[in-house]
C-alpha atoms as a printed R data frame, in Angstrom:
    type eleno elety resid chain resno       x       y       z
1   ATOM     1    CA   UNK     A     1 158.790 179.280 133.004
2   ATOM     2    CA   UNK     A     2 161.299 176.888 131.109
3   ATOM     3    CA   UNK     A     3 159.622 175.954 127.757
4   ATOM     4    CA   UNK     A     4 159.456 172.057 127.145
5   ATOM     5    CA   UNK     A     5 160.918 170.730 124.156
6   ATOM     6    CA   UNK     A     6 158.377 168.444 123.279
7   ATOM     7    CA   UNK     A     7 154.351 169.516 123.285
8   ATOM     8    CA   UNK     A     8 151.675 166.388 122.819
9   ATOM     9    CA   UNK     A     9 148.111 167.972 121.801
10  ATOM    10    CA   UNK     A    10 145.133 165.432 122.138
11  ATOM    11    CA   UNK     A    11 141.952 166.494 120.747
12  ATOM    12    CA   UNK     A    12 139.115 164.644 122.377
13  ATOM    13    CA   UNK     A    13 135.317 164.883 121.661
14  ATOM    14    CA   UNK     A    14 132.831 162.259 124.010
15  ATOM    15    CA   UNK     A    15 135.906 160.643 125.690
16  ATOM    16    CA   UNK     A    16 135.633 156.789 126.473
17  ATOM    17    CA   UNK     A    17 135.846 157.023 130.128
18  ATOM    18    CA   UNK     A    18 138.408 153.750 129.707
19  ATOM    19    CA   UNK     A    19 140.127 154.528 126.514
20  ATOM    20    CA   UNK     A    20 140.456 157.963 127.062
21  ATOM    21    CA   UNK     A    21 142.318 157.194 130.825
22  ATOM    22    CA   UNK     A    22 144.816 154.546 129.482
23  ATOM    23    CA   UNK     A    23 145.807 157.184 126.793
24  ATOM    24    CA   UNK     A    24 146.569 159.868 128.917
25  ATOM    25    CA   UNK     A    25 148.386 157.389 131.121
26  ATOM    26    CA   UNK     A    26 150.475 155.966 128.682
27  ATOM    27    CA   UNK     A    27 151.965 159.754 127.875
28  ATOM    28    CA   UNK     A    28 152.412 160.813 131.227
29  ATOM    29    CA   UNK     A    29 154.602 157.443 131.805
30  ATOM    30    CA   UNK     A    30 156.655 157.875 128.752
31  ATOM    31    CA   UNK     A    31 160.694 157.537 129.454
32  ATOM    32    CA   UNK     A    32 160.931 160.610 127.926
33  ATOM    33    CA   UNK     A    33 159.736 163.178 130.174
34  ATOM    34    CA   UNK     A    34 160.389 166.887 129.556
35  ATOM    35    CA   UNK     A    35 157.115 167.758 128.237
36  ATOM    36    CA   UNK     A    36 153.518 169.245 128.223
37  ATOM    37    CA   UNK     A    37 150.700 167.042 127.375
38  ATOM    38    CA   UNK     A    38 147.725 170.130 126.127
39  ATOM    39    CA   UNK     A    39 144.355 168.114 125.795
40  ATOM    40    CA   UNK     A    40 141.613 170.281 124.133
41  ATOM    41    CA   UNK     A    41 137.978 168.751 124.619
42  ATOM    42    CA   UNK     A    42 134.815 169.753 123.121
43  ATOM    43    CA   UNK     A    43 131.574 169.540 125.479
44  ATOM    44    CA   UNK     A    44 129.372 166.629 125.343
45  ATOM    45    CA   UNK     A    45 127.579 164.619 127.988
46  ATOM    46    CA   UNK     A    46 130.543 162.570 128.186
47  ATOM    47    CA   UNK     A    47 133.214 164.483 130.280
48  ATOM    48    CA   UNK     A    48 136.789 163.950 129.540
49  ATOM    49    CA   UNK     A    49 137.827 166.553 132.530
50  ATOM    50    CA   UNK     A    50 135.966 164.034 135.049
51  ATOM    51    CA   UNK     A    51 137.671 161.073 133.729
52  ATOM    52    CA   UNK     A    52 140.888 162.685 135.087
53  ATOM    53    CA   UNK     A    53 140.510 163.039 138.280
54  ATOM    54    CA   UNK     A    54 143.182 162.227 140.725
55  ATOM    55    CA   UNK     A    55 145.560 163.195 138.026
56  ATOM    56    CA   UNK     A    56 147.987 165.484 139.657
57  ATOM    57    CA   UNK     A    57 150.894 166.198 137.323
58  ATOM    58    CA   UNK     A    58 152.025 169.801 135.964
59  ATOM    59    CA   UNK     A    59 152.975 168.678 132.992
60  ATOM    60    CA   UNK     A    60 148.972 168.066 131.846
61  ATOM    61    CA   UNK     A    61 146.727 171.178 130.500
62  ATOM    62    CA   UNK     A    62 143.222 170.736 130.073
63  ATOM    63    CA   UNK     A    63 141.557 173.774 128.107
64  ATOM    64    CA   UNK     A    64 137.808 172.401 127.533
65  ATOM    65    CA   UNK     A    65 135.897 175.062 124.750
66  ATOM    66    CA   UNK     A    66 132.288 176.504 125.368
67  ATOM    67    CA   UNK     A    67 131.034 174.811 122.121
68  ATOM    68    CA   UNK     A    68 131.317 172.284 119.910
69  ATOM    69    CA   UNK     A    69 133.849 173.289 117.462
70  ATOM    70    CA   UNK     A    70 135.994 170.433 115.465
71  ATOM    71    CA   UNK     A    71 138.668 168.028 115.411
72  ATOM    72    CA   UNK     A    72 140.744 170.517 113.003
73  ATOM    73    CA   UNK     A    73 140.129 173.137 115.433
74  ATOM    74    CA   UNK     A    74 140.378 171.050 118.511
75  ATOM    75    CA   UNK     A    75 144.215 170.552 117.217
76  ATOM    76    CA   UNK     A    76 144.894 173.658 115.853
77  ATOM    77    CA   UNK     A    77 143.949 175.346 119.428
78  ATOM    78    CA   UNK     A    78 146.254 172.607 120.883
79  ATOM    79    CA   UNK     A    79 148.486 174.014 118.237
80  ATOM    80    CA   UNK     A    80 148.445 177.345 118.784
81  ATOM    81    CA   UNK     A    81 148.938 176.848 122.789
82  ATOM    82    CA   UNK     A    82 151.617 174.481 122.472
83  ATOM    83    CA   UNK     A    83 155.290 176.105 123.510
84  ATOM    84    CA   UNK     A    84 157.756 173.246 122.130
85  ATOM    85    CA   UNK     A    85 160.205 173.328 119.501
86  ATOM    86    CA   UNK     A    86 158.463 169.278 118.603
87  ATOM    87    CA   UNK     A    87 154.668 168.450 118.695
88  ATOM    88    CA   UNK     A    88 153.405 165.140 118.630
89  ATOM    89    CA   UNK     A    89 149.812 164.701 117.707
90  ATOM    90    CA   UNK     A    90 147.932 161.712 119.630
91  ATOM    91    CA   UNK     A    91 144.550 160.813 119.458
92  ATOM    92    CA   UNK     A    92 142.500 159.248 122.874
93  ATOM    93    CA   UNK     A    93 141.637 156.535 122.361
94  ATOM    94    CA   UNK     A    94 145.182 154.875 121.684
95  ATOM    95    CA   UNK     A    95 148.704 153.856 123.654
96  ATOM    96    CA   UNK     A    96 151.710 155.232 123.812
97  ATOM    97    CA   UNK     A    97 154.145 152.541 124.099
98  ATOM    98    CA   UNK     A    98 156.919 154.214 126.939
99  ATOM    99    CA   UNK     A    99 159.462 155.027 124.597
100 ATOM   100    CA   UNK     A   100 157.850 156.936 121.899
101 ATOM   101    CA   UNK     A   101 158.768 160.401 122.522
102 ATOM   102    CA   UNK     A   102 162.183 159.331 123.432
103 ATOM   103    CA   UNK     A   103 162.799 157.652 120.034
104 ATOM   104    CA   UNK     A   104 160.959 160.421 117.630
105 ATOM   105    CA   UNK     A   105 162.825 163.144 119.298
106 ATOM   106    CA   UNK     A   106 166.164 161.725 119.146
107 ATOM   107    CA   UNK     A   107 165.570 160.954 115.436
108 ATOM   108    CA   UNK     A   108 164.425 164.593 113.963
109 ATOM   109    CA   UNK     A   109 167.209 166.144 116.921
110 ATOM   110    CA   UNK     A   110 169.615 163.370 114.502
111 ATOM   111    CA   UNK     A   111 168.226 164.138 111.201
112 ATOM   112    CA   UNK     A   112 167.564 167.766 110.814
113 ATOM   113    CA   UNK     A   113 166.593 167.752 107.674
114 ATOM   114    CA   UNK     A   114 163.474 165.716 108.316
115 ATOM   115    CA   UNK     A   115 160.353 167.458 109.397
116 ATOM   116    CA   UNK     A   116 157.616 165.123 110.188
117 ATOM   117    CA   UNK     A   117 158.029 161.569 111.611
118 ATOM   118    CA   UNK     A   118 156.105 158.644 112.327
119 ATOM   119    CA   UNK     A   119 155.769 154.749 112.985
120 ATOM   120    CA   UNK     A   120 154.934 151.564 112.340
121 ATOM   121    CA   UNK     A   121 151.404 150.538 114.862
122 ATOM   122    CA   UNK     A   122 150.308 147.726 116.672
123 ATOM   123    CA   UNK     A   123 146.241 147.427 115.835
124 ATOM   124    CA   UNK     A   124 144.122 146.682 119.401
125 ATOM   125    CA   UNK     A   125 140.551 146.074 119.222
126 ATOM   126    CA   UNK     A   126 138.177 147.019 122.364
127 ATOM   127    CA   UNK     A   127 139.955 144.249 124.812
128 ATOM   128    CA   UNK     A   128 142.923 146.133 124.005
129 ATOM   129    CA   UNK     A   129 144.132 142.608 122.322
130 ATOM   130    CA   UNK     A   130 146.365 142.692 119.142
131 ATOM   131    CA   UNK     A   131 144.519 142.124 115.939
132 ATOM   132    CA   UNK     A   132 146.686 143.456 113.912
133 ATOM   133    CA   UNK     A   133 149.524 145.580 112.213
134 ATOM   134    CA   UNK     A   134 150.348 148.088 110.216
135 ATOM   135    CA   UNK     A   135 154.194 149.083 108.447
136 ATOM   136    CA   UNK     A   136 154.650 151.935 106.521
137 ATOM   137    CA   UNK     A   137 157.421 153.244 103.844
138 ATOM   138    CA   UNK     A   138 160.482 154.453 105.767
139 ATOM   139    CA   UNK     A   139 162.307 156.967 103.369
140 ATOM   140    CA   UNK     A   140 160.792 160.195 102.317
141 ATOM   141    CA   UNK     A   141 160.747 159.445  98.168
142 ATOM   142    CA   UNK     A   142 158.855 156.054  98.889
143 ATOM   143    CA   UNK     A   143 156.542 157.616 101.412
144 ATOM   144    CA   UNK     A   144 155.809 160.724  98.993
145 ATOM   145    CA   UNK     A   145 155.426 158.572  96.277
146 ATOM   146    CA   UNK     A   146 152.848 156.278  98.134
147 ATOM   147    CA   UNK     A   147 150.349 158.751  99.212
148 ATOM   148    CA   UNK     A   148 149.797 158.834  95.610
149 ATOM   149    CA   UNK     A   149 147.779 156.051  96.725
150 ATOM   150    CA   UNK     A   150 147.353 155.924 100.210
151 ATOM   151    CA   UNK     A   151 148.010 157.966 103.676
152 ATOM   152    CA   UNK     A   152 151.528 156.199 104.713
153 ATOM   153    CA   UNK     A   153 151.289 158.244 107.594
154 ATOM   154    CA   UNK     A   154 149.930 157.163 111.043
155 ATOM   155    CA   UNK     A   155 148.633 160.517 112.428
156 ATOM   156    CA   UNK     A   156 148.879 159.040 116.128
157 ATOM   157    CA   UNK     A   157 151.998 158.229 115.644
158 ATOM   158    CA   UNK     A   158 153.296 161.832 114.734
159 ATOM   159    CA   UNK     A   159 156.423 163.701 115.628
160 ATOM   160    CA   UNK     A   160 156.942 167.433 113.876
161 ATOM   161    CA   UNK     A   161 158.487 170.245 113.983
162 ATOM   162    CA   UNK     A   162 156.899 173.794 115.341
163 ATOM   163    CA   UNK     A   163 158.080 175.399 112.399
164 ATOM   164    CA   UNK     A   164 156.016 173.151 110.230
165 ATOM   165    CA   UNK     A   165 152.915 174.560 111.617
166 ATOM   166    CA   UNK     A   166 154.186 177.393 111.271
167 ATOM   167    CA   UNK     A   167 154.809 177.304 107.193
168 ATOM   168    CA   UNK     A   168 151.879 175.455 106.552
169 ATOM   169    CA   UNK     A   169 149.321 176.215 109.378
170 ATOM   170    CA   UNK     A   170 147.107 173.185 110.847
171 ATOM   171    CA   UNK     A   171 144.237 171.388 109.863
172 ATOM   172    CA   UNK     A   172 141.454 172.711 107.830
173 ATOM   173    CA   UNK     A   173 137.685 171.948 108.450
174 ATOM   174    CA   UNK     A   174 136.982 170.816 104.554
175 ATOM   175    CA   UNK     A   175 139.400 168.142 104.458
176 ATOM   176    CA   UNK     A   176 137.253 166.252 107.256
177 ATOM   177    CA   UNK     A   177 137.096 163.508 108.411
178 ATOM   178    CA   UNK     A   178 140.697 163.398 106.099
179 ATOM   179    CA   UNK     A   179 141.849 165.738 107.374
180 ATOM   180    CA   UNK     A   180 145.397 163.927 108.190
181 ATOM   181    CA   UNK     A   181 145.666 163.200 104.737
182 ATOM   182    CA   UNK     A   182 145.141 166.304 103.519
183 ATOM   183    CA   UNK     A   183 147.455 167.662 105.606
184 ATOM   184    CA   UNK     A   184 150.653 165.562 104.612
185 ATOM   185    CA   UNK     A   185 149.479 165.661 101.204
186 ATOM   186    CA   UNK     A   186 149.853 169.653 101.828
187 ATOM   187    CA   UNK     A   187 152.813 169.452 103.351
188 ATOM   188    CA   UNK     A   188 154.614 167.386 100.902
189 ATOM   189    CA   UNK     A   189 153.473 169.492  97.983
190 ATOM   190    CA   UNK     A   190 155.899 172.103  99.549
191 ATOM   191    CA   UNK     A   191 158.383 170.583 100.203
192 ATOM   192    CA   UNK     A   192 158.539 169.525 103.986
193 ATOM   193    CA   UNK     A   193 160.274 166.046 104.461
194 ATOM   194    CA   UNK     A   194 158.805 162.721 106.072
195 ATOM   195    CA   UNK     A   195 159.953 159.118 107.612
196 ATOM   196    CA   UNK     A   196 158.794 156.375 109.683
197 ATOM   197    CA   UNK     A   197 160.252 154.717 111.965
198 ATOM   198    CA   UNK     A   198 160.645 150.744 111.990
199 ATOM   199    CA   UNK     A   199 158.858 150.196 115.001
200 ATOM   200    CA   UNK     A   200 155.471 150.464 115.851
201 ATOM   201    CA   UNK     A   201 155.253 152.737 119.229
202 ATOM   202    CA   UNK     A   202 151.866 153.214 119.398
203 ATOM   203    CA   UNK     A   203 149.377 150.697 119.467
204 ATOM   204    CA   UNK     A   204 146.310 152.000 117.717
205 ATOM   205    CA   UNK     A   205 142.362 151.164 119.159
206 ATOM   206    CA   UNK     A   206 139.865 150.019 116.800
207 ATOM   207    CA   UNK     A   207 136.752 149.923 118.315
208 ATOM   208    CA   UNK     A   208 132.499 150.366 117.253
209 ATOM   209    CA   UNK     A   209 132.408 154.033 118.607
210 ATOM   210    CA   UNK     A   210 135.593 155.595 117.156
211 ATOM   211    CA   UNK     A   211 135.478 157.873 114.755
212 ATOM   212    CA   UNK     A   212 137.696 155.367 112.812
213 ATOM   213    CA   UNK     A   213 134.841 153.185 112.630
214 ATOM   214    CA   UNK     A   214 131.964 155.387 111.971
215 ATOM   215    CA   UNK     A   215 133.430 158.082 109.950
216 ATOM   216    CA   UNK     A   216 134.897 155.039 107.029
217 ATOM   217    CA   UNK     A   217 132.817 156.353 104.233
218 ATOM   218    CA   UNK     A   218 132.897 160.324 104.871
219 ATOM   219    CA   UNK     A   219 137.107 159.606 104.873
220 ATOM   220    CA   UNK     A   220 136.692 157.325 101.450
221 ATOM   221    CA   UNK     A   221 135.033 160.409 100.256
222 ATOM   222    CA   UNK     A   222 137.502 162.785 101.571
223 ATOM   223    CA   UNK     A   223 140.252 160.839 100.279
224 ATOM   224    CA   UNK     A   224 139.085 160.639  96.982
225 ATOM   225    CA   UNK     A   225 139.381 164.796  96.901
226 ATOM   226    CA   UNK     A   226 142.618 164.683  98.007
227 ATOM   227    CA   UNK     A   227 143.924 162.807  95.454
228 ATOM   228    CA   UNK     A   228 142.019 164.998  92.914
229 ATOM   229    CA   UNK     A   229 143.760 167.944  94.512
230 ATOM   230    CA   UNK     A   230 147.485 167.053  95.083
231 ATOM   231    CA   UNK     A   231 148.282 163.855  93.476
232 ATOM   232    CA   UNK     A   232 146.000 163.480  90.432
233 ATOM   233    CA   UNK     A   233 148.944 164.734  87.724
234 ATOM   234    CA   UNK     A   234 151.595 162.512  89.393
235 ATOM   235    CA   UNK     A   235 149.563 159.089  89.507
236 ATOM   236    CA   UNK     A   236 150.599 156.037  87.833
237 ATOM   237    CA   UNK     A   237 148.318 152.664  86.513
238 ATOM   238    CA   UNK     A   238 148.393 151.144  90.399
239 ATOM   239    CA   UNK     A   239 147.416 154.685  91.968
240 ATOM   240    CA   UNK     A   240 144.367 154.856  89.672
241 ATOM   241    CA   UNK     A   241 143.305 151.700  90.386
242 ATOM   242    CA   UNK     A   242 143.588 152.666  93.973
243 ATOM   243    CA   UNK     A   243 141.171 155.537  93.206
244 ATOM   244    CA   UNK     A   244 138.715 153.452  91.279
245 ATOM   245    CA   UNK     A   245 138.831 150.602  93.993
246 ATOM   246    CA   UNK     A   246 137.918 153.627  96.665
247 ATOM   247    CA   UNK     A   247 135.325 154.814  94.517
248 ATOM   248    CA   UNK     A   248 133.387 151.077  94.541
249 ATOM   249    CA   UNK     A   249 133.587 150.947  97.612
250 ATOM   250    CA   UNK     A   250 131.177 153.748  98.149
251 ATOM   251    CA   UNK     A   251 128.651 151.439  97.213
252 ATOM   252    CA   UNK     A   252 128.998 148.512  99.316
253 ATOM   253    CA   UNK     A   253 127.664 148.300 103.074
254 ATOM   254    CA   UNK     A   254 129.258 149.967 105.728
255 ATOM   255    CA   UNK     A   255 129.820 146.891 107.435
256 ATOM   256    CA   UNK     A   256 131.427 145.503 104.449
257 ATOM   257    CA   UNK     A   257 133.514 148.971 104.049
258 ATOM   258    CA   UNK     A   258 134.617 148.499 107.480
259 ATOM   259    CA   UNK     A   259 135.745 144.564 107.179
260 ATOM   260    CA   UNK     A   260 137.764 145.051 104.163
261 ATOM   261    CA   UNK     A   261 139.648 148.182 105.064
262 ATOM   262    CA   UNK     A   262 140.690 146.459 108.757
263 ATOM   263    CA   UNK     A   263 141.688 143.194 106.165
264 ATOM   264    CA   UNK     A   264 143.606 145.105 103.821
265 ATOM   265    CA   UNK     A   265 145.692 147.930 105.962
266 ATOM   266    CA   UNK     A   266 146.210 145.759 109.398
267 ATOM   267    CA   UNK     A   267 146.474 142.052 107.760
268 ATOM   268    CA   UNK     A   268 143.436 140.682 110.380
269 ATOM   269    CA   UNK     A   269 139.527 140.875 109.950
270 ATOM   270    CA   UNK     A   270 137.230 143.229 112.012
C-alpha cells in the first residue's frame, strides 16, 4: 500500500455528537487530499465510532482502546500508527478550513529547514459564530522568544515533521492538561525550528464542555511548571510578570479565569 504523505491524528475522549461530525468533515473535504485521517478514541458513554456512521471513505482509521488511557497517549498511539512523512495534530471539536493541509504542506515541502508549523485561528463559540481571534509570532526567534511567556503555538493548527517525533518522542502524561506547551517548549530547547502562518485555517470551538473550558486552572498550573523547567534562566521583566499574573490568577473564580483568558488571547469576552 502507497504511504500518504500527510497523516492527521485526532484524539477524542466523550465526542460531541455535533462537534465531533463537523470536524471530521471538514478534514475529509480538505483540497488537499492524499492523506490518512487516524482518530484514536477512548471509551465513554458517548460514542465517537457511532457518530460516524455513513462515513465511507478509506482514507479514515478508527482504532477505539479498551480503557481509558489519555490525551498524551491517545496522540502518541495516533503517533505511532501514523505512516506519513507530515502529521498534523487536530483536536474534535474544531474546523478545518479546506485549504489547511494544502498550505502547511507546501510551506515545510518550501522551507526545509522548518520543522513544526502552525496558524493564526478564527475563535467560534457553540453556534459555531465568530467571537474571536487569535495571531501568533511568525518567525522562529520571535516565536521562541515568546513562549518565554506564553504558548505561541496553536496545537490544532499543527503541521510537523515525522522525524520530529521521532527525536523528541510525543506527549508525556505529567505535562497535562499542558501538555502542548510542554511539548514545544521541549522541542525548542533542542533545537527543532517553528513558524506560523499568517492566516488562520482553523477555526477553533470554545464551548462549556471542552476541555478548554474546564481544564483552565489545571493548564495555569501546568504552565507555570513549564516555565520553571525550560524558560526560567532565559526570562526577562515582561515574562516574569507573565508568571506572577498566572500565578494570581489561581485565586480568582473559575468563571472569572475563564472570562479573562477568552478577553486577553482572542480580543472578545466569553
Amino acid at each position: 500500500m502507497t504511504e500518504p504523505p500527510v497523516s492527521i491524528v485526532i484524539p477524542v475522549f466523550m465526542p460531541h455528537a455535533v462537534f465531533f461530525r463537523q470536524a471530521i468533515e471538514s478534514v475529509l473535504h480538505q483540497s488537499f487530499t492524499d492523506f490518512e485521517l487516524i482518530v484514536v478514541e477512548d471509551p465513554s458513554s458517548s460514542s465517537g465510532r457511532a457518530m460516524l456512521a455513513g462515513i465511507d471513505d478509506p482514507r479514515l482509521k478508527y482504532i477505539l482502546n479498551g480503557e481509558r488511557t489519555s490525551l498524551p497517549r491517545q496522540h502518541n498511539r495516533g503517533l505511532a500508527e501514523a505512516r506519513g512523512r507530515f502529521i498534523c495534530r487536530f483536536d474534535a471539536d474544531d474546523v478545518c478550513e479546506p485549504y489547511r493541509i494544502e498550505r502547511e504542506l507546501a510551506f515545510l515541502e518550501a522551507h526545509p529547514d522548518v520543522d513544526v508549523v502552525g496558524s493564526f485561528l478564527t475563535v467560534i463559540n457553540e453556534d459555531s459564530a465568530v467571537i474571536g481571534s487569535r495571531r501568533y509570532p511568525t518567525k522562529h526567534d520571535d516565536i521562541v522568544s515568546a513562549m518565554r511567556r506564553f504558548n505561541p503555538i496553536a496545537n490544532s493548527t499543527v503541521m510537523f515533521r515525522r522525524t520530529v517525533y521521532e527525536r523528541f518522542g510525543g506527549w508525556r502524561d505529567s505535562a497535562l492538561p499542558a501538555q502542548d506547551y510542554e511539548w514545544f517548549s521541549r522541542l525548542a530547547a533542542g533545537g527543532a525550528r517553528f513558524a506560523n502562518l499568517e492566516e488562520p485555517l482553523v477555526r477553533y470551538r470554545l464551548h462549556g464542555g471542552s476541555i478548554k473550558s474546564s481544564q483552565l486552572r489545571g493548564t495555569i498550573l501546568t504552565t507555570i511548571d513549564v516555565k520553571r523547567t525550560y524558560w526560567a534562566k532565559d526570562m526577562d521583566a515582561g515574562s516574569r510578570a507573565m508568571l506572577f499574573a498566572e500565578q494570581l490568577l489561581l485565586v480568582l473564580p473559575s468563571w472569572l479565569v475563564l472570562k479573562l483568558f477568552v478577553a486577553v488571547r482572542y480580543g472578545r469576552r466569553a
